[in-house]
N, C-alpha and C positions, 0 to 999 in steps of 0.2 A: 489695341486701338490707339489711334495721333490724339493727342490734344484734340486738334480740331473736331475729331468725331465725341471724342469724347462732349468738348461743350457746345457741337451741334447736338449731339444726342439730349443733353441739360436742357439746351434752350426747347426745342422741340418737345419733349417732354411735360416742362410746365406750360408750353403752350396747350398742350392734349388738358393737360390736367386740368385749363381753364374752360378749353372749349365744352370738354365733354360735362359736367356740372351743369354748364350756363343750358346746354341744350337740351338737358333733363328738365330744364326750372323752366324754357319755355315751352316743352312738351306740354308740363301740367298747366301752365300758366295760360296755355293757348285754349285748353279745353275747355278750363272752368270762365275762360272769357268768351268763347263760342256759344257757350253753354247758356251764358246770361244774355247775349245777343241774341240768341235765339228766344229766348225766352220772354224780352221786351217786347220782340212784334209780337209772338203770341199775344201777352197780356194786353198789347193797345185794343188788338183783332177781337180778343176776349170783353174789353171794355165797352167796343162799340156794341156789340152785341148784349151786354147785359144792364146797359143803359135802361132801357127800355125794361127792364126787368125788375127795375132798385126796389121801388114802392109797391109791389103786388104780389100777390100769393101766385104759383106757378101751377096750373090746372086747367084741363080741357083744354081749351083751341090755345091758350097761352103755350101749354106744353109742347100742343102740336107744333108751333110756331116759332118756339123754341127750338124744339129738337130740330127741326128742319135748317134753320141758321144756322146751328151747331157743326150739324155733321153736315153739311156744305161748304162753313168751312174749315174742318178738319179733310175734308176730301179734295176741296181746291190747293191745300195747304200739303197736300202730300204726307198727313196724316192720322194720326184716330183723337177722336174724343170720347167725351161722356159729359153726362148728367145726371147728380146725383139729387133727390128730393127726397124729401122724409119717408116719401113710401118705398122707393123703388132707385136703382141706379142703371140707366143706359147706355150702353156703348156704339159707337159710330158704323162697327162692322163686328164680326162678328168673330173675331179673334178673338184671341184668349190674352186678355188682359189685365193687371190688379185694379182694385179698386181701394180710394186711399180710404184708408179706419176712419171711424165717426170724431173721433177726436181731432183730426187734420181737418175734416168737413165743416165743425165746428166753428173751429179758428180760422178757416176761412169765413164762412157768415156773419163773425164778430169782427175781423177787419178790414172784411171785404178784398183781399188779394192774397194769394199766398203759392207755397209749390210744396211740390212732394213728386218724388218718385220721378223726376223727370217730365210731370204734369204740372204747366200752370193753370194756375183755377184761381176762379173771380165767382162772387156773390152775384146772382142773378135772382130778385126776390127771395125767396125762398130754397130758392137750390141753387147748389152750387154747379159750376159749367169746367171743363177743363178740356185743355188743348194738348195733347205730350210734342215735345222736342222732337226735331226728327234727327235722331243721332247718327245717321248715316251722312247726314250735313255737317254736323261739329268732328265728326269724323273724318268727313273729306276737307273740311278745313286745315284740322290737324296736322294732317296726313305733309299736306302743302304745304302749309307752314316749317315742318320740320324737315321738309324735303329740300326745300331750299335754306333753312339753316344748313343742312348738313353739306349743300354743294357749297355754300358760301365758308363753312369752316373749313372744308375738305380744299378750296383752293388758297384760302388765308393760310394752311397748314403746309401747302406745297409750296406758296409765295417765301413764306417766313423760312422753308427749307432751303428754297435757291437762295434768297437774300443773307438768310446768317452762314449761310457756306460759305457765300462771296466776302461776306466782310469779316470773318474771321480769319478767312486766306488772306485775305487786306491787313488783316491785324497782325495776324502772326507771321509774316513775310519779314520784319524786323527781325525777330528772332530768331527763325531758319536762317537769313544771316549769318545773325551771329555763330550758329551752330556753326556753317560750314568755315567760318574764318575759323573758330575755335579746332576744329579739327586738322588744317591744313599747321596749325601753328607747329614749331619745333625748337627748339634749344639756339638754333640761328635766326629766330622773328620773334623772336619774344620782345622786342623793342617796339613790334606793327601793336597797334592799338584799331580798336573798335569804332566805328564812329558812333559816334553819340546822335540822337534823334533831338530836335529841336523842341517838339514837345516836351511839358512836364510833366509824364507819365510815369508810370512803373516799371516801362522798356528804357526810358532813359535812366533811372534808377537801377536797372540791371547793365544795362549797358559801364555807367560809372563803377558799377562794383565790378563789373568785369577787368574793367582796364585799371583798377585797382589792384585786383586778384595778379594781373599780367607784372604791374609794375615792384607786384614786391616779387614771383617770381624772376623776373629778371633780374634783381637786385639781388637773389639768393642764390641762381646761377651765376653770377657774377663773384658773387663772392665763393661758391665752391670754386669755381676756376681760377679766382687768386691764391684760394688756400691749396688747390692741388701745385699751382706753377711754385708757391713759397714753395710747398714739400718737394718739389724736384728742385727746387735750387739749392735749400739745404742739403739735398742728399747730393748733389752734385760740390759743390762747396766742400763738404766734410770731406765726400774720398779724394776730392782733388788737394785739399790741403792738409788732410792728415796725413796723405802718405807720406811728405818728409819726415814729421817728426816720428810717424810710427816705424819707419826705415831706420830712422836714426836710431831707433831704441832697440831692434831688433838686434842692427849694428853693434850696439855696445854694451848690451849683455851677451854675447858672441864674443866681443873682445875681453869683456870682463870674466869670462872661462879661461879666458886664456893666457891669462896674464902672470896669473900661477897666485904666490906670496909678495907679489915687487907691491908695497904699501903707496908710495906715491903714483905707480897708474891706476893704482883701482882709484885712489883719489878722484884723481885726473875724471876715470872714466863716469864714479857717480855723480862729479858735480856737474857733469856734462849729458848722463840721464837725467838727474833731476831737472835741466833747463830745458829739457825735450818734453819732461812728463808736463812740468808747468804749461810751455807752450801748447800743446795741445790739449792740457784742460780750458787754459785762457782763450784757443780755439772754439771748442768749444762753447764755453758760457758767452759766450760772443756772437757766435752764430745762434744760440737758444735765445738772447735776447733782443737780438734782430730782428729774429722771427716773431716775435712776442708784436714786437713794437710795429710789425707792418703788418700783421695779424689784427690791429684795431684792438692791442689790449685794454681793457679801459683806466684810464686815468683817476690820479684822486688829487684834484689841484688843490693847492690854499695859497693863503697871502705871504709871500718871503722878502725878507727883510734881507735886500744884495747888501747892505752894510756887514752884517753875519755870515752872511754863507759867503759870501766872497772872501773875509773876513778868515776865516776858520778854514777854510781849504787853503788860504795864503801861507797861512802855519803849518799845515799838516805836510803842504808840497816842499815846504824849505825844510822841515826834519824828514822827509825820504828821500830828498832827493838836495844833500848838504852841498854840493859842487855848483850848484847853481844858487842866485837869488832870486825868491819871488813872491811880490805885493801886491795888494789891491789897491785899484782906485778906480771910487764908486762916483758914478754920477747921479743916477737913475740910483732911488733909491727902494723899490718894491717893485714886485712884479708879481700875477698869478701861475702857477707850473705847480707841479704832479714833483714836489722837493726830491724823492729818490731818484725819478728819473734824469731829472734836472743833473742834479749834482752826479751819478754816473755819466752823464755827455761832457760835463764843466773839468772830472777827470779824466776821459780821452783826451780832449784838447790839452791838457796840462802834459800829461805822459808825450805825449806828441810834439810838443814845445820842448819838453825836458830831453828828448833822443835827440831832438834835431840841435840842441843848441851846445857851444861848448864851453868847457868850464869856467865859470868866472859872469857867465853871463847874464843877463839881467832877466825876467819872464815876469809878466805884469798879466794881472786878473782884473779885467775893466770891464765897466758900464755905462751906458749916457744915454742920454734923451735923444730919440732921433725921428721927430715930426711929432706922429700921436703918442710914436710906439717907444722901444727900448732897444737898445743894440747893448751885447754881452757879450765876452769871451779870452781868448787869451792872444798877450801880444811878444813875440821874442825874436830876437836878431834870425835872419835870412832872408831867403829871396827861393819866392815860388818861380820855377819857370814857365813859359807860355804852354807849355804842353802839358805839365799836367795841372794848370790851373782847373779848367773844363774836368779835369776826371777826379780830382780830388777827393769828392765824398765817395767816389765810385768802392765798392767791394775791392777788396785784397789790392787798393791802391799804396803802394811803400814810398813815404816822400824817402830824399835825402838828409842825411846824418852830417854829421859836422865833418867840414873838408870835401865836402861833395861827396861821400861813398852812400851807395844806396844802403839804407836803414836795414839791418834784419830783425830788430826788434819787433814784437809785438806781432798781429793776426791780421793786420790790413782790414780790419773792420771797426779801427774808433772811428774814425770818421764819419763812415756808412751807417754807424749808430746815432752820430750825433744831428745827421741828416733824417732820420727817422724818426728820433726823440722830436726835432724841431717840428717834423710837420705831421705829429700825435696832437701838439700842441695847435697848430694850426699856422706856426711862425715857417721862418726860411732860414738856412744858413748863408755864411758870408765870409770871402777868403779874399786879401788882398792883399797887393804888396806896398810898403810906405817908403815916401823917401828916408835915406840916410837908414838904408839894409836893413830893415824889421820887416815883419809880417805878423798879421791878423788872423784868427780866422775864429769865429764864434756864430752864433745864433744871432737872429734879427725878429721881434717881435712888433707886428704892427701897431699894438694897441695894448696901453697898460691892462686893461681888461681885459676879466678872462674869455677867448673864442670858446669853449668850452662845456661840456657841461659836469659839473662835479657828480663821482659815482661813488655811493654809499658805500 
């Protein structure tokens, strides 16, 4: 069964459950008021008659004159009486009748009114007089009475049937609705929302949680379709740039069979696996932490002190890399960042600066205030050209090497890390060329404060 039959069936239900009670309580209620209505004109018809009777003993022509009253009018009255006297009790016809016990008779005489048995009876001197009810009247009273209750409930019950149909189908017309949008939805509409009813109801209340319910499913389809396209980029990434270095190596262990005992090519040939094996580990943990980083890893920022870590990468890049110099100069002195991640983008840009630049040359680690925010990164002789300024942070982009020869160091993904690192952060990167041949290119953070929220 619908809703709707369902709490048409409820409502109609405790409608029965009212009417049917109420009409039992005026069935009785009707009878025993019939009952006494009748029994009033009895008693007035009873009093006039036994007026005349209060003060005297009931005997001879009094009797006569009596009974004659009596059962004239029980006969005009369309029903039977009697009279009861100490000697004897008479009845109006000649049915078969009760006669109320001496103890009723009694307590009539002493209060002069009383009933029993569906007879009213009055004190009439000496004897008592009584009138019976005619129950064929309180009967067809009844009868009417309930008759027209039961038409009056019987259309109040079909009214109440048409009317809570109607506005229940009124009511749940919202919802059906919703049903049919909610069915039509798919993977491509998960964006269409519900409309909301203007009422403050509990369809608007369903309605909200629905486009609640929609808006984190789309959010979570969203996010499997990023995390399937990262997985196909990775996998597309890896066997489009492993195959060098793993051709390379297939290469030269092939050549390294073959070379016999000659000590300087095996040389030759390991240090030249080994810079293949590296490269494609360094492939590797490159593309894994790429994916990490556009993955929505979460961060764990605190407060760093650019005096230090600028500081301290300044040293560590002039003992690895002794052909070059390079210093910091901080302006901006603290900023909030995720320090591991931080300082792996702070050494791409340095590694990047150190291939492109040639020996003797200067490679500077800076920072400065720039409006709210902070601008950071590293500065060293060259010159980006116009074409690939635009692709820079791009994947597997190779600037140029000193002398203009395109770079082959490295996996073509510092960059594309350090563009990722910055906007985990919520910052941007920034690459430009300066007068008198230097170039730039670092991180730009809007706002000394963290965008962020710290994860435990």
């Amino acid at each position: 069964m619908s809703l709707r039959g369902r709490l048409l069936g409820v409502l109609l239900g405790v409608l029965l459950a009212v009417l049917l009670p109420l009409g039992l309580y005026l069935n009785a209620r009707i009878g025993s008021f019939a009952q006494e209505q009748a029994g009033r004109v009895l008693a007035g018809q009873l009093a006039v008659v036994a007026r005349d009777q209060e003060r005297s003993a009931v005997g001879g022509d009094e009797l006569t004159l009596l009974q004659y009253e009596v059962f004239s009018l029980a006969l005009s009255s369309g029903t039977w009486g009697l009279i009861v006297t100490p000697q004897q009790t008479l009845f109006s016809d000649s049915g078969a009748h009760p006669s109320p016990p001496t103890k009723t008779v009694q307590a009539v005489l002493d209060s002069g009114m009383g009933q029993w048995n569906g007879l009213q009876l009055a004190r009439a001197g000496d004897a008592v007089i009584g009138l019976a009810v005619r129950q064929d009247e309180v009967s067809a009273l009844r009868g009417d009475v309930v008759r027209t209750y039961a038409l009056g409930a019987a259309l109040a019950f079909v009214l109440a049937a048409i009317v809570g149909a109607a506005l229940l189908r009124l009511g749940l017309t919202p919802l059906r609705a919703m049903a049919r949008r909610s069915a039509g939805l798919t993977a491509a509409s998960l964006s269409e929302r519900l409309s909301v009813p203007q009422a403050r109801d509990e369809v608007q209340m369903l309605a909200l949680s629905l486009n609640a319910m929609l808006a984190r499913l789309e959010d979570a389809f969203f996010r499997l379709e990023a995390a399937e396209e990262r997985t196909r980029q990775f996998s597309a990434d890896a066997s489009h740039e492993l195959r060098t270095p793993i051709t390379a190596l297939s290469a030269g262990l092939e050549l390294l069979e073959k070379v016999g005992d000659d000590p300087a090519a095996r040389t030759r040939l390991l240090i030249s696996l080994r810079r293949e094996a590296r490269r494609a580990g360094r492939l590797v943990g490159d593309l894994l932490q790429l994916n990490r980083l556009e993955a929505g890893e979460p961060l764990h920022p605190e407060q760093l002190d650019l005096n230090v870590l600028l500081g301290n990468l300044a040293r560590t890049a002039a003992d690895l890399a002794p052909q070059v110099t390079v210093r910091a100069e901080v302006e901006a002195a603290e900023i909030w960042a995720d320090r591991a991640r931080l300082e792996d983008a702070l050494w791409n840009l340095i590694r990047n600066a150190v291939a492109a630049s040639p020996s003797g040359s200067e490679i500077v680690l800076w920072s400065r205030n720039h409006g709210a925010g902070v601008e950071l990164g590293v500065r060293n002789p060259g010159e980006l050209s116009a074409e690939l300024l635009p692709r820079l942070f791009d994947r597997f982009v190779r600037g140029q090497g000193p002398g203009d020869r395109p770079s082959s160091e490295g996996s073509g993904l510092g960059l594309a890390i350090v563009r990722a690192t910055a906007l985990a952060h919520g910052w941007d990167v920034l690459a430009r060329n300066l007068p008198g041949g230097e170039v730039e290119v670092g991180l730009s953070l809007p706002s000394i404060q963290p965008a962020f929220s710290s994860t435990p």
